[in-house]
C-alpha positions as CSV (number, residue, x, y, z in Angstrom):
1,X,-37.7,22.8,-41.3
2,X,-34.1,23.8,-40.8
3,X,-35.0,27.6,-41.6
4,X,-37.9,27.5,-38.6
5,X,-35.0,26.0,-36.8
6,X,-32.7,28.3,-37.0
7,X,-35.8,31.0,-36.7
8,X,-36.5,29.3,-33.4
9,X,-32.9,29.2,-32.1
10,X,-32.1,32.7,-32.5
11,X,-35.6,33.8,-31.0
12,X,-35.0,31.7,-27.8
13,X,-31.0,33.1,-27.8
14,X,-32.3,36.8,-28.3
15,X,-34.9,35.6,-25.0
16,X,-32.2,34.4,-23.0
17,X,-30.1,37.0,-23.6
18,X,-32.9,39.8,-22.4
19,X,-33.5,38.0,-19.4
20,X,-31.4,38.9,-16.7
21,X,-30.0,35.5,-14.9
22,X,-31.4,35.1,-11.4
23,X,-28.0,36.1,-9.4
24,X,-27.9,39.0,-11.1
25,X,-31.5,40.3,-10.0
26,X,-30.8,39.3,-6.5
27,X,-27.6,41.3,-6.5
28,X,-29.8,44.3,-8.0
29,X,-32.3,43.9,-5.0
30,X,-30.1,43.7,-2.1
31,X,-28.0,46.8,-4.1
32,X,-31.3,48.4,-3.5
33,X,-32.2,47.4,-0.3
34,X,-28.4,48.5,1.1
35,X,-28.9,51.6,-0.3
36,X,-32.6,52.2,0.8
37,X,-30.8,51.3,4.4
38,X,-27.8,53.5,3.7
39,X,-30.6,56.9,3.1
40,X,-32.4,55.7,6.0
41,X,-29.3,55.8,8.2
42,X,-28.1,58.6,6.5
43,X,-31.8,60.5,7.6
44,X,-31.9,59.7,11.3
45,X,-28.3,60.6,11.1
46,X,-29.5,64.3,9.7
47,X,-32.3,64.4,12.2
48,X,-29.5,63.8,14.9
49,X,-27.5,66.9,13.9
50,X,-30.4,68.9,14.4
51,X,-31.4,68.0,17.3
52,X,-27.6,68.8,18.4
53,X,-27.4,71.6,17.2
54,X,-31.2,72.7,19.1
55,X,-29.4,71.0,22.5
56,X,-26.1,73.5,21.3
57,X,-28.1,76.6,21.5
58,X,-30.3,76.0,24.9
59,X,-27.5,74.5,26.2
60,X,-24.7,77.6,25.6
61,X,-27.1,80.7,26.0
62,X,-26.3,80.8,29.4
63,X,-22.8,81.3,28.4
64,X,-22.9,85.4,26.8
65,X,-26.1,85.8,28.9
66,X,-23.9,85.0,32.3
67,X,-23.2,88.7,33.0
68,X,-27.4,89.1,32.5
69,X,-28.1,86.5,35.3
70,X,-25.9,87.9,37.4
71,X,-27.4,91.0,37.6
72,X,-30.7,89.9,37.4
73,X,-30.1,87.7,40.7
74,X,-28.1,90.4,41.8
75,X,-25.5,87.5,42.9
76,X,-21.6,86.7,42.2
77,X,-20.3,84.3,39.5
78,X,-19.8,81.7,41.9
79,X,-23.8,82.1,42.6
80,X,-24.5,82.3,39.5
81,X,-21.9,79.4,38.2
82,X,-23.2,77.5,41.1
83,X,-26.5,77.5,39.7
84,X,-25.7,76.8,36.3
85,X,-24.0,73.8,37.1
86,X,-27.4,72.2,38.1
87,X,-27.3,71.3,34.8
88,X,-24.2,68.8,35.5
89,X,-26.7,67.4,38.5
90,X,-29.2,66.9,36.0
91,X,-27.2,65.5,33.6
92,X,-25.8,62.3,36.1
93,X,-29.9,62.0,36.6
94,X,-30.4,62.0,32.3
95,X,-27.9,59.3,31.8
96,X,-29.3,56.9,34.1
97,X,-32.5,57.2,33.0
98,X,-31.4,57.4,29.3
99,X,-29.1,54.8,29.7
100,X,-31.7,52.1,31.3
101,X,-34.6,53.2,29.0
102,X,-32.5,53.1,25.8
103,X,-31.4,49.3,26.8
104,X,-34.9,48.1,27.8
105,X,-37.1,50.4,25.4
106,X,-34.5,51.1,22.3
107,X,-37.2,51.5,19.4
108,X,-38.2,54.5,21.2
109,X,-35.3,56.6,21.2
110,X,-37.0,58.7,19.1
111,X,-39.5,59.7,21.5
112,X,-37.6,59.8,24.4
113,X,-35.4,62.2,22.2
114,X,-38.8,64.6,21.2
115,X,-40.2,64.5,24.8
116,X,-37.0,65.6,26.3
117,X,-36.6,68.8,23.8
118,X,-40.3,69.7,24.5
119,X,-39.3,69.4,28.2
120,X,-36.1,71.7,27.8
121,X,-38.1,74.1,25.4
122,X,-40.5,74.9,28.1
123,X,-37.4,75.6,31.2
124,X,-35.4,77.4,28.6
125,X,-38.1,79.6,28.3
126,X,-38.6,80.4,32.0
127,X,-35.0,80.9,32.7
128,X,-34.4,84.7,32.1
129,X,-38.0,85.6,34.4
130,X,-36.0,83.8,37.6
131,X,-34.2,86.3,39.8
132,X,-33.3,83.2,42.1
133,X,-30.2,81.7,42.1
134,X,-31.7,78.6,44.1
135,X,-34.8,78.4,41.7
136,X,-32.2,78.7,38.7
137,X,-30.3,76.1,40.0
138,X,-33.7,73.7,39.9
139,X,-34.4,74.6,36.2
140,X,-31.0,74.4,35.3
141,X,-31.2,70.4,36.7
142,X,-34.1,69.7,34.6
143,X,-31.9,71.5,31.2
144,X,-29.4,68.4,32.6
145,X,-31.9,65.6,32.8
146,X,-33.3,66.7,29.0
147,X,-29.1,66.7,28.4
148,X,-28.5,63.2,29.9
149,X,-31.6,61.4,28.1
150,X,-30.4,62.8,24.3
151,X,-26.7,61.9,25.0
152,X,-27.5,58.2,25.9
153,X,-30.6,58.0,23.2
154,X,-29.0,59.8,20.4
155,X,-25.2,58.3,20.7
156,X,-26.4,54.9,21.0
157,X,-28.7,55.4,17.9
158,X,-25.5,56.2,15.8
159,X,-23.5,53.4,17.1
160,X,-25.8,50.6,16.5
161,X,-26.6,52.1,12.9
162,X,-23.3,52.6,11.4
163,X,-21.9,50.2,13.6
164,X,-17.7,50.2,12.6
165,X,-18.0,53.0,10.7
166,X,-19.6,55.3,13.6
167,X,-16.8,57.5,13.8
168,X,-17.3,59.9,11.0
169,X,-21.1,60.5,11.6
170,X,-20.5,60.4,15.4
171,X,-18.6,63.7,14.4
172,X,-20.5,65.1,12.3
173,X,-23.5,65.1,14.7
174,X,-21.9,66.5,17.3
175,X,-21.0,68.9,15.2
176,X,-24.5,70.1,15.4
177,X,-24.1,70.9,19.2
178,X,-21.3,73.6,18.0
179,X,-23.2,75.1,15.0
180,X,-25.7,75.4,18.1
181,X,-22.6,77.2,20.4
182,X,-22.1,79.6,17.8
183,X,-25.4,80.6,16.7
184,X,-26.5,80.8,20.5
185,X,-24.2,84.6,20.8
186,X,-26.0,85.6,17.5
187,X,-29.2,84.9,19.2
188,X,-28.2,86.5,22.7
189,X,-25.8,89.2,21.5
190,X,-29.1,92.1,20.1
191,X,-30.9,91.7,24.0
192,X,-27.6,91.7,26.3
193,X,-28.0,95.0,28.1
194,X,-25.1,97.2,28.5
195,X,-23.2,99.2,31.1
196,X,-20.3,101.3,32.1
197,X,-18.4,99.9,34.9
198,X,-16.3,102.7,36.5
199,X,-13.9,102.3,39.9
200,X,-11.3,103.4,40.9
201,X,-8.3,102.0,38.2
202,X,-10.9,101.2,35.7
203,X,-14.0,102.4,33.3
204,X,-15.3,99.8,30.9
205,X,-18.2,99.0,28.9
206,X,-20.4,96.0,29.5
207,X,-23.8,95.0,30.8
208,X,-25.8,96.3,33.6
209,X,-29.1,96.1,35.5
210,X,-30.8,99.3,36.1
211,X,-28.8,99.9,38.8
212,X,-26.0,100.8,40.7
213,X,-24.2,97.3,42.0
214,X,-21.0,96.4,43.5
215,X,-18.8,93.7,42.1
216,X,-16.5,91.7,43.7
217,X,-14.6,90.5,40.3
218,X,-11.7,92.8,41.1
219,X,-9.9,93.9,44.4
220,X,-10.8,97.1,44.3
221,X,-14.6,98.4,44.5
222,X,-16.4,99.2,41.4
223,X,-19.6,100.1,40.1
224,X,-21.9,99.8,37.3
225,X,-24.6,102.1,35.4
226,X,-27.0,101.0,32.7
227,X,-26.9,102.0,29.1
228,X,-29.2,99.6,27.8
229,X,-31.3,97.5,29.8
230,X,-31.2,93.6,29.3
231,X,-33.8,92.0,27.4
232,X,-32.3,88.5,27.2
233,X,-36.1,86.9,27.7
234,X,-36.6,87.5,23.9
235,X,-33.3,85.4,23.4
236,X,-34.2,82.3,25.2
237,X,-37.6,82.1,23.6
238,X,-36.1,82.3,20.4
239,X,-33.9,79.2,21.4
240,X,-37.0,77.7,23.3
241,X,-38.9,77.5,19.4
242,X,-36.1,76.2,17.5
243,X,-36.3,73.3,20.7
244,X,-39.8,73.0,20.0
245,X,-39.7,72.8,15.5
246,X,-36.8,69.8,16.3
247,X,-38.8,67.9,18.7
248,X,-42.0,68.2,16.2
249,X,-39.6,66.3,13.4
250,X,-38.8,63.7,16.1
251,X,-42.6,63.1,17.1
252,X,-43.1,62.4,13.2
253,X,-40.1,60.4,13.0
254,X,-41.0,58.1,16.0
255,X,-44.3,57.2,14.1
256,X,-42.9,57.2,10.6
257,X,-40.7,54.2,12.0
258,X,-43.1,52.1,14.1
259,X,-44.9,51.8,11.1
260,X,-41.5,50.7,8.5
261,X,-40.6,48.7,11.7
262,X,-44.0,46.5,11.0
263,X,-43.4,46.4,7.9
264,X,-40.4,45.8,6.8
265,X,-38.5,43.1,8.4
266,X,-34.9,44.3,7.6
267,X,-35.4,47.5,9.1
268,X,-35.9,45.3,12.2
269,X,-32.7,43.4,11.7
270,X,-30.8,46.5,11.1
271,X,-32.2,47.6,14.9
272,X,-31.5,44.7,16.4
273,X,-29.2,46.4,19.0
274,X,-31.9,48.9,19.9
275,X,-34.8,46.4,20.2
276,X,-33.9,43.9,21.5
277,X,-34.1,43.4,25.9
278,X,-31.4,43.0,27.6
279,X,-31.1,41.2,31.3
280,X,-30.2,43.5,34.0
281,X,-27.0,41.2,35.1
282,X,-26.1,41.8,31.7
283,X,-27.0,45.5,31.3
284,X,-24.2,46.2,34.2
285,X,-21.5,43.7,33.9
286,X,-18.5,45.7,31.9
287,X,-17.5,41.6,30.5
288,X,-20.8,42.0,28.3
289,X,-19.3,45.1,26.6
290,X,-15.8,43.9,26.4
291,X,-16.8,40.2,24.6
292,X,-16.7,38.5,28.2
293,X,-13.6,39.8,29.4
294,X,-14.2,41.5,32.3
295,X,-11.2,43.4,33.3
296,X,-10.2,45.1,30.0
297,X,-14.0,46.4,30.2
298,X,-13.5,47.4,33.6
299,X,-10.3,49.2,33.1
300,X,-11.9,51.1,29.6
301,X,-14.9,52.0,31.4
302,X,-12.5,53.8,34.1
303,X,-10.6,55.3,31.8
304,X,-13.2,56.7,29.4
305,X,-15.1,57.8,33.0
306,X,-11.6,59.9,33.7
307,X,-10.9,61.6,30.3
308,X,-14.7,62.9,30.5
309,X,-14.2,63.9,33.3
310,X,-11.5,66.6,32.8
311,X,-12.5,67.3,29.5
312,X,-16.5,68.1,30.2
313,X,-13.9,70.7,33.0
314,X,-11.8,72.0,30.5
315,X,-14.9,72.9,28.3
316,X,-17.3,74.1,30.5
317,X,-14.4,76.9,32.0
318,X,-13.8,77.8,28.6
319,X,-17.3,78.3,26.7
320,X,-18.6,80.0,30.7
321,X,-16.0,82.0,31.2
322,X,-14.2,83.5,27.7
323,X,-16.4,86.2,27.1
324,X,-16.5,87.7,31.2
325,X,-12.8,87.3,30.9
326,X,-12.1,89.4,27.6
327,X,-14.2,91.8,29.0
328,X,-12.8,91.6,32.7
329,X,-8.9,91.0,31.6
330,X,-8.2,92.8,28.5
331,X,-11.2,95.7,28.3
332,X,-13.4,94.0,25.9
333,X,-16.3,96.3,24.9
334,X,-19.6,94.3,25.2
335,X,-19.8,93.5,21.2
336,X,-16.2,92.0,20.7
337,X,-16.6,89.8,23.8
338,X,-19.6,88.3,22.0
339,X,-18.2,87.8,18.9
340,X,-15.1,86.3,20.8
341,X,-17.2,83.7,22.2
342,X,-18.8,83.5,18.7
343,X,-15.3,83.0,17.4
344,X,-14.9,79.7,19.5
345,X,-18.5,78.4,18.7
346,X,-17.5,78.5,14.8
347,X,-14.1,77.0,15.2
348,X,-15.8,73.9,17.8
349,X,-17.9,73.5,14.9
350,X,-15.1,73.7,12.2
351,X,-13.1,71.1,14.7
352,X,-15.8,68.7,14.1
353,X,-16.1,69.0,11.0
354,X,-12.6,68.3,10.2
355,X,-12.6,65.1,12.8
356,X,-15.6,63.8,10.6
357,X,-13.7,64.0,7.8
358,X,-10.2,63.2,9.3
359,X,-11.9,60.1,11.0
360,X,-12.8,58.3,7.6
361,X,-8.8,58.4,6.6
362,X,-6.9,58.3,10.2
363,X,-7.3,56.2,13.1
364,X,-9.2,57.9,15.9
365,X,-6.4,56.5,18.5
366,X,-4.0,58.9,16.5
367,X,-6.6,62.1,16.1
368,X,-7.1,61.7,20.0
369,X,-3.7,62.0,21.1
370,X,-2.9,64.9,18.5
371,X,-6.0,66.9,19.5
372,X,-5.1,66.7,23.7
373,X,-1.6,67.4,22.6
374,X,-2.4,70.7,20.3
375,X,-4.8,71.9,22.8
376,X,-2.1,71.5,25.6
377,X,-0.2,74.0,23.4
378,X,-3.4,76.0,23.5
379,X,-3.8,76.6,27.1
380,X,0.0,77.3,27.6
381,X,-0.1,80.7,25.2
382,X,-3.5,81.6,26.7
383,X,-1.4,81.5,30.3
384,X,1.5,83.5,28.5
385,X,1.2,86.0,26.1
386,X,-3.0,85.9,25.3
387,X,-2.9,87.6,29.0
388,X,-1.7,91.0,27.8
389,X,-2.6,90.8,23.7
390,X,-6.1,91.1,22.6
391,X,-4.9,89.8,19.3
392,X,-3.9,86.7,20.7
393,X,-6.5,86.0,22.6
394,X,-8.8,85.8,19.5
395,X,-6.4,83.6,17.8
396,X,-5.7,81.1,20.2
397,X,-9.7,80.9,21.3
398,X,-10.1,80.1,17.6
399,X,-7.3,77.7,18.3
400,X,-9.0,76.0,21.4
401,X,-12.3,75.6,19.8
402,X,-10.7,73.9,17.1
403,X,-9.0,71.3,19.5
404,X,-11.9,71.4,21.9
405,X,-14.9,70.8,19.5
406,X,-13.8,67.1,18.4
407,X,-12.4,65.9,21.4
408,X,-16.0,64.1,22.4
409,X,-17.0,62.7,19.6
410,X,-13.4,61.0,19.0
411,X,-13.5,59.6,22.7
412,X,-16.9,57.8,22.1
413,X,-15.8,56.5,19.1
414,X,-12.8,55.4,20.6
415,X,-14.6,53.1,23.3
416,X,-16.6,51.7,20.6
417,X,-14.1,50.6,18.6
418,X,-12.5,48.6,22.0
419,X,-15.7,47.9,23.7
420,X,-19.4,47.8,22.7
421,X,-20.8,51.2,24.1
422,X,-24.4,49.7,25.3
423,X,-26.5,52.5,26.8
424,X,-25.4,51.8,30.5
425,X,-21.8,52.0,29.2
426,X,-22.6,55.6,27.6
427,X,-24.1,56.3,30.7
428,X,-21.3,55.6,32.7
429,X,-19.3,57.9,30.4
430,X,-21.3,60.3,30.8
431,X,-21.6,60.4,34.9
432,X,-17.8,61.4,34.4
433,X,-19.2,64.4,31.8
434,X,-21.4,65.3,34.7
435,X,-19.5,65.3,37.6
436,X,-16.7,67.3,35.6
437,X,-18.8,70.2,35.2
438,X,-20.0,70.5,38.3
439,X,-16.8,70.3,40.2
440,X,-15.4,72.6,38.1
441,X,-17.5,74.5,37.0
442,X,-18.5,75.8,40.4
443,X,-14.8,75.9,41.6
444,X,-13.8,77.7,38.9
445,X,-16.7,80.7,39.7
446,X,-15.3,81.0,43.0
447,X,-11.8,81.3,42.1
448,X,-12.4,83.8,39.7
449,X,-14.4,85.9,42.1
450,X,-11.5,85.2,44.8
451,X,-8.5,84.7,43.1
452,X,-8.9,87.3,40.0
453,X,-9.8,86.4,36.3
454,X,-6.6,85.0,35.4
455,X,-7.2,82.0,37.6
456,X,-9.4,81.0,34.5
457,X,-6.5,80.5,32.4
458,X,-4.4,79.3,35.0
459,X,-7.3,76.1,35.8
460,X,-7.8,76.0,32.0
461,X,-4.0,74.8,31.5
462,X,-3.9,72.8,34.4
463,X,-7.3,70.7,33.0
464,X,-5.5,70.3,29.5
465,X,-2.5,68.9,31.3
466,X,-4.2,66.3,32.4
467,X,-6.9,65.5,29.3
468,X,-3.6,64.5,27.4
469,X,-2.8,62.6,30.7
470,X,-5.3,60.9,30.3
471,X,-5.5,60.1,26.7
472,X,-1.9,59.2,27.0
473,X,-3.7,55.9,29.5
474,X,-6.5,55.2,26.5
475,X,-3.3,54.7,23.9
476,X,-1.7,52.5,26.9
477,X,-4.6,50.2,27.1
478,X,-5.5,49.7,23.5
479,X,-2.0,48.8,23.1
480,X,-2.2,46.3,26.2
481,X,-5.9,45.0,24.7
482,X,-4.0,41.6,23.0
483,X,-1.9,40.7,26.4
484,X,-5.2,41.1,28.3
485,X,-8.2,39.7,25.6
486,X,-6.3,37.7,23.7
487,X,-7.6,40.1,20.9
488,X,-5.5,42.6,18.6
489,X,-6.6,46.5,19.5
């Protein structure tokens, strides 16, 4: 009896010790269920940077393709400009509708995401056939609505799913939109046509109609005569499919997760933010983004409305206008002025890149001030000695590409980490993105036909001036956020 004793014992010990106590396994499932959320946000997040990167290259074709329009339109840069800035019309429309369908119909963002590429894959496509500048300005407003709607959608999407640690994948999708900058002159750069402009101080090769057109970019009267005639049309259907293979993924994605959402209920907790309804007194009071304080909300709203402003300026003069300046300025030939504005496309995405990285080790209030400050230093040697050096004007667009591609991203995360960035508040951020680029963008084509091409440097430092202005406020009020909420910054 005391051997089947002893038998017994050490069979029920060996049991107990093969059974894994009941903590343990519950520790093992959430593990799993943490990390099945973690791959899940990790997906979408993937999914995002492609659809960046699609909205990067319909986006910025206009960009080496401006000297195409031109003389398909037979206009000026200011008509031309004037037209493309439709898009910055377009965009104030695409944030309020983004922003008041992503707070009423958030477990959709997917779809409104899809629908809006398939919408900007079709006008992309149509683009190079219009020989209107009025008519280009109309599609051009429709590019801005599809811009608006992904913005709002897309940001708010990141936000809610990483929550406190948004910075580093708020990065690293917008780096997408510059992988889309630089692949956009790749794309453009084979169909460009090319000319020889000859007057009387000059003779330089760029692009042409078929042909002979006075231009107004210079004091004296000059002329053009094709080499190669443009065949950009080839270009912006190529962007038009890579529009169209994106939104496909998001269509699949949007039903992929309406069925999870049924069926698994944390999926639903983890999207609270995005499906639940909010009030419309609450969807516009700035207190219900700023924990019920009304006036620090206020005064970040204002502030974040300012930087974007000037900075949505200070982009939109730069990625428009680099290329017609190296080859106005300094005598690029038609090739280098592409890779040029290649050049800044692969440095906006390397700037991103290194803020996602930099954001998971420093504090985004530090990487905002150093990146306004650097690009400051930027715009003062494009003013000074990039005006007679070729060489230095490839180094310091590499420079402001750099400085220029993170500044976004960093400012979002910025006002997330003081305020909760709803999808009216991105909105409102935004209508500052929209209004910079048209003001500017427009003012800046009629200096440069009026004033000469180095009024483009001149309004590019002036706008960096006053981006680190600006950020300069933002440090102000985070440090100010404990006198005002009671709350540490």
């Amino acid at each position: 009896m005391a051997e089947l004793k002893n038998i017994t014992g050490t069979i029920n010990s060996d049991v107990q010790n093969d059974v894994m106590p009941s903590s343990d396994v519950k520790d093992t499932e959430q593990e799993m269920k943490n990390l099945e959320s973690t791959c899940s946000k990790a997906l979408r997040t993937v999914v995002l940077v492609c659809v960046w990167i699609s909205m990067g290259t319909y986006m910025e074709i206009n960009g080496p393709t401006l000297k195409d329009l031109i003389l398909r339109t037979r206009s000026s840069y200011e008509d031309v400009t004037s037209a493309v800035s439709g898009r910055s019309v377009g965009k104030f429309v695409g944030v309020v509708i983004g922003g008041l369908i992503t707070d009423r119909f958030g477990r959709y963002s997917d779809l409104f995401i899809a629908l809006s590429l398939t919408v900007a894959a079709i006008t992309v496509a149509i683009v190079p056939w219009i020989n209107h500048t009025d008519v280009l300005w109309a599609f051009y407003l429709l590019l801005g609505i599809t811009i608006g709607t992904i913005d709002i959608a897309g940001q708010r999407i990141v936000l809610v799913s990483w929550k406190e640690k948004a910075a580093s994948p708020m990065h690293i999708v917008h780096l997408g939109y510059g992988v889309g900058g630089f692949v956009a002159p790749l794309i453009a750069n084979p169909y460009l046509a090319v000319t020889e402009t000859v007057g009387p101080n000059t003779t330089n090769s760029s692009i042409s109609n078929t042909s002979m057109i006075p231009t107004t970019t210079i004091p004296t009267t000059t002329t053009t005569s094709v080499i190669s005639p443009s065949r950009i049309e080839y270009a912006y259907a190529i962007v038009a499919g890579i529009a169209v293979v994106v939104a496909s993924v998001l269509y699949g994605y949007q039903c992929r997760t309406s069925l999870l959402s049924r069926k698994h209920e944390t999926m639903k907790s983890d999207n609270q933010n995005l499906t639940r309804t909010r009030k419309w007194r609450e969807m516009l009071n700035p207190a219900s983004c700023a924990e019920g304080h009304f006036c620090f909300g206020f005064l970040i709203l204002v502030a974040l409305f300012l930087k974007y402003f000037v900075y949505t300026a200070c982009d939109r003069m730069f990625s428009t206008f680099i290329r017609s300046y190296s080859i106005d300025h300094l005598n690029f030939n038609n090739d280098d002025a592409s890779y040029l504005n290649t050049l800044y496309w692969i440095f906006y995405a390397v700037g991103r890149f290194v803020g996602f990285v930099s954001a998971r080790w420093v504090s985004v209030k530090v990487l905002l001030m150093v990146e306004s400050a650097c690009l400051l230093g930027v715009s003062v040697g494009l003013y000074t000695i990039a005006t007679y050096s070729q060489t230095a004007l490839w180094v310091l667009t590499a420079m402001a590409g750099f400085f220029i591609g993170p500044i976004f991203p960093s400012g979002i995360a910025w006002g997330d980490l003081h305020i909760e960035l709803t999808g009216l508040a991105i909105t409102w951020v935004l209508l500052g993105s929209s209004f910079g680029g048209l003001a500017f963008l427009r003012f800046g084509g009629y200096a440069y036909d009026h004033l000469g091409n180095k009024a483009f440097v001149f309004m590019f430092m002036i706008l960096t001036i006053t981006v680190l202005c600006v950020d300069i406020l933002l440090t102000v009020l985070s440090l100010a956020k404990k006198r005002i909420t009671g709350r540490k910054g």
